[in-house]
C-alpha positions as CSV (number, residue, x, y, z in Angstrom):
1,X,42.2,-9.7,-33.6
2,X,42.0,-9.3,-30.0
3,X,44.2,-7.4,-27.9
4,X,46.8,-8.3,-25.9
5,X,45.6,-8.1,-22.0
6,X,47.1,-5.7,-20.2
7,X,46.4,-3.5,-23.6
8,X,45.5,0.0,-22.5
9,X,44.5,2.6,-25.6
10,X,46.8,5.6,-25.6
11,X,43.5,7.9,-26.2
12,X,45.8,11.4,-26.4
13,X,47.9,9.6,-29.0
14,X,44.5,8.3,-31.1
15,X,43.4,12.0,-30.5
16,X,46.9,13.6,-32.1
17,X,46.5,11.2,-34.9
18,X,43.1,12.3,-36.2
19,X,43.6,15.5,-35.7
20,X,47.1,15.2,-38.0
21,X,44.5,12.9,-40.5
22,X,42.2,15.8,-40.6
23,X,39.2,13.5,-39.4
24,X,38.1,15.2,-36.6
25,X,37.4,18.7,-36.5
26,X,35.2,21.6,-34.8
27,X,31.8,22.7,-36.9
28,X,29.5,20.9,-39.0
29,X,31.6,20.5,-42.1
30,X,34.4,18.6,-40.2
31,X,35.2,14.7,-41.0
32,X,34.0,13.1,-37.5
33,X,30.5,15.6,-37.7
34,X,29.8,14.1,-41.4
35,X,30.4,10.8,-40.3
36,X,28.2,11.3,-37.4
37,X,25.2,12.5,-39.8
38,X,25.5,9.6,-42.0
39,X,25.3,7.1,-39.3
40,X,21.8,9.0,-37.8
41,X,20.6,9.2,-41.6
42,X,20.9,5.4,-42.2
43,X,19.5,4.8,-38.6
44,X,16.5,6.8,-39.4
45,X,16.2,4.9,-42.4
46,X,16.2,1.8,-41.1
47,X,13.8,3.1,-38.6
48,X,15.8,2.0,-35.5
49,X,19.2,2.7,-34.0
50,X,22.2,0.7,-35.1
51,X,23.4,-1.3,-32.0
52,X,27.4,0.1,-30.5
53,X,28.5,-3.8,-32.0
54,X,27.8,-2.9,-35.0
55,X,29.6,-0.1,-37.7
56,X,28.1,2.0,-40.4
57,X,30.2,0.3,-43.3
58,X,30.7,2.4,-46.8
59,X,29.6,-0.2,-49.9
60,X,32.8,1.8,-51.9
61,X,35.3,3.4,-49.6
62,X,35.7,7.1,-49.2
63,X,39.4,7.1,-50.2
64,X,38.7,5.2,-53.5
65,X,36.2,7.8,-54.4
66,X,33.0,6.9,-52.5
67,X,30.6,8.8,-50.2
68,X,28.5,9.6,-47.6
69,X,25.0,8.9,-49.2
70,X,22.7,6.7,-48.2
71,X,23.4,4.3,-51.0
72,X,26.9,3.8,-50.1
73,X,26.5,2.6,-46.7
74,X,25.5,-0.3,-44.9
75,X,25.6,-1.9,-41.1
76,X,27.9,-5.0,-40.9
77,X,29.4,-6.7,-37.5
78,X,32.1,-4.7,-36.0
79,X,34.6,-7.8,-36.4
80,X,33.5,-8.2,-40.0
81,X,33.6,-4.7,-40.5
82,X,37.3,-4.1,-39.3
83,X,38.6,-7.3,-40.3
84,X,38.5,-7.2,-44.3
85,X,40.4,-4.1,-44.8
86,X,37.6,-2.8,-46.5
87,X,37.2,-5.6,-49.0
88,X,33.4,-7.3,-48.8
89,X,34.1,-11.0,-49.7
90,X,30.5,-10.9,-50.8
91,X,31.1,-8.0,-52.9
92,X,34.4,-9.7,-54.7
93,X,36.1,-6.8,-54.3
């Protein structure tokens, strides 16, 4: 869903909120740095970089018990990505 237009992100406030989520961190065992290795692992995979409209998707989430391999992620649309809560319709889940 779009935003409004005069939408402006409150980028301290997204900051406060990972940080309080424990996604983001300092040193290479943090959340956002393992994130960031699975996205250059499945780019070097694929042999080419994934494209900022796209978003590394995880096949089974990381909350219901999935992970960071290579077999559990995939590249889908950003709007596709972000507007299924998680739930592939191809998939079924």
């Amino acid at each position: 869903m779009p935003s409004s237009p005069n939408y402006k992100r409150d980028l301290k406030q997204e900051r406060k909120t990972a940080i309080a989520r424990g996604e983001t961190g300092v040193g290479s065992k943090s959340k956002d740095a393992t994130r960031h290795r699975a996205r250059r692992a499945l780019a070097k995979k694929l042999g080419h970089t994934i494209p900022s409209t796209m978003d590394v998707d995880h096949k089974k989430k990381l909350k219901s018990g999935g992970s960071n391999s290579i077999s559990n992620l995939r590249v889908r649309s950003r709007s596709a990505n972000r507007s299924d809560n998680g739930h592939s319709k191809k998939n079924g889940k």
